[in-house]
N, C-alpha and C positions, 0 to 999 in steps of 0.2 A: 248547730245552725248551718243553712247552707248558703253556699257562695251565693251572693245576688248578682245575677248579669246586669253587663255593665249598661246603664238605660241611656246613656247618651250615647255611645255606639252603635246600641242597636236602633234608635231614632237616624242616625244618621246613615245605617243603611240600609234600613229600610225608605228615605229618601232617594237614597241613590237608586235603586232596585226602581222604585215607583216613577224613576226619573228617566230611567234607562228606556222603558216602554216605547213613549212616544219620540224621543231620542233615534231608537234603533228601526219602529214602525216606518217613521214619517222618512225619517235621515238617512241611515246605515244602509235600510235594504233595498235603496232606490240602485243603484248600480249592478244588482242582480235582475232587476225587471227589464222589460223590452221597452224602448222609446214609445212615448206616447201615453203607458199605463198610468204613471204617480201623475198628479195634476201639477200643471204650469208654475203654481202657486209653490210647489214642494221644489219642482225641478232649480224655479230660480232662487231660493233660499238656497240649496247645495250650492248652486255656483257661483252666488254672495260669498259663501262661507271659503268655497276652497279658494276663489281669488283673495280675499282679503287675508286666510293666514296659509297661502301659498301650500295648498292642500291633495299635488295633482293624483295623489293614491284614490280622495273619494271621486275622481272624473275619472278616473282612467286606469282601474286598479289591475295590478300584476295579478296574476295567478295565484300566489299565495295568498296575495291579499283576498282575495275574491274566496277564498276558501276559510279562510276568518272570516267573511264576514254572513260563507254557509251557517260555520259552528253558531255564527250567534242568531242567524233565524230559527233556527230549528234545536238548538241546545240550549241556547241560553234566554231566549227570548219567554218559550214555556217556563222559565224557572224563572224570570222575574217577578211574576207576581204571587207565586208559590213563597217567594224569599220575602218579599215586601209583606204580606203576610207574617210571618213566622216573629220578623223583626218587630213588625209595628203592634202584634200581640205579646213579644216577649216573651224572654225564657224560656225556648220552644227549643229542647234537647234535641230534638229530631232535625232540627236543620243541620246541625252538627256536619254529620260526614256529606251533605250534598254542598252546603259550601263549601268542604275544603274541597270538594270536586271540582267547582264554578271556580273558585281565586284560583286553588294550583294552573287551571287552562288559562285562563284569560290572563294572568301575569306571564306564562309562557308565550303567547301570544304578540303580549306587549314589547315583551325583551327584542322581538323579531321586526315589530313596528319602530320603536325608538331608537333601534341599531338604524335601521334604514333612513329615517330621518336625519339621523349622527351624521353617517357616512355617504350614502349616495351619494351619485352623480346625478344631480337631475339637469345638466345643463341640455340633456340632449332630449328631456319631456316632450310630449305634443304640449300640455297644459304646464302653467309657469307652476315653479317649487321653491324649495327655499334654497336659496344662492350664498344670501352671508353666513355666519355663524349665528348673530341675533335671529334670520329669518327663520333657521334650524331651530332654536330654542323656544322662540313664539309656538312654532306648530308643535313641538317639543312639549308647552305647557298645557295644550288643549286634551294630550292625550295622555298625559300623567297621571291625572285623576284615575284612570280606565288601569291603571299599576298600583298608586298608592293604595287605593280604596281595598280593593281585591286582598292586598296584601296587609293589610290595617284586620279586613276580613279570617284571615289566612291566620294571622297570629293570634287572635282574639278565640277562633274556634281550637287552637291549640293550647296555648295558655291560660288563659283563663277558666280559674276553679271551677266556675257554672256549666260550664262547656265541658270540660274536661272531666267531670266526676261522674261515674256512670253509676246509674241507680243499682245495689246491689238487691236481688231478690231474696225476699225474708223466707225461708226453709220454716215451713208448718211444722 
């Protein structure tokens, strides 16, 4: 009998994948476009967001950041509904090695985003950041998800029997 993949896992990330879309379309890749492109509408939801959890990376992102958020137009963005696919049809062997591609990058990623948030100094920002420890954590929690999931993903495609067992070819 073979391993059955695990269906609430792959429901829940193939949510995430599905979720990621208009997340990264509408959200994410407005700070690589030129002033005036994203409509009014988009612009002033980002600067809701990053005022309220003291956000100033999406207003006003560093260079690395800005090159994270290349990988995810152009790497990761293609592969989300390739993955929302795979998940939401299940037990689809083949996703296999392209997810642990996506998790291994994007929890790298993360590790570089979550230190920053830890540690910086943002007292010296144009745009406000987070000053206390709570305001650290708050923004801290928004971007967690963007680590746990990946990583939840990461261990799933390695451990787990259904993942891990490769079809052996039957010799005629």
């Amino acid at each position: 009998a073979m391993a059955a993949a695990p269906r609430w896992r792959e429901r829940l990330f193939a949510l995430y994948f599905l979720s990621h879309i208009p997340i990264t379309a509408l959200i994410d890749l407005q700070p690589l476009l030129p002033a005036g492109i994203p409509p009014r509408a988009l612009t002033d939801l980002l600067q809701q967001y990053a005022a309220a959890f003291r956000d100033p990376m999406m207003q006003q992102p560093p260079e690395w950041f800005k090159a994270f958020i290349y990988c995810e137009a152009f790497l990761q963005l293609p592969f989300f509904p390739v993955a929302a696919y795979a998940f939401l049809k299940g037990g689809c062997r083949w996703i296999r090695t392209p997810a642990i591609i996506y998790s291994t990058h994007v929890a790298t990623t993360l590790f570089a985003i979550l230190a920053h948030i830890l540690f910086h100094d943002f007292s010296k920002s144009e745009h406000v950041g987070p000053q206390t420890p709570r305001e650290r954590l708050v923004l801290l929690s928004i971007y967690l998800p963007y680590l746990l999931i990946p990583l939840l993903i990461l261990f799933t495609m390695l451990c787990n029997p259904h993942y891990k067992h490769v079809e052996k070819r039957k010799r005629k």
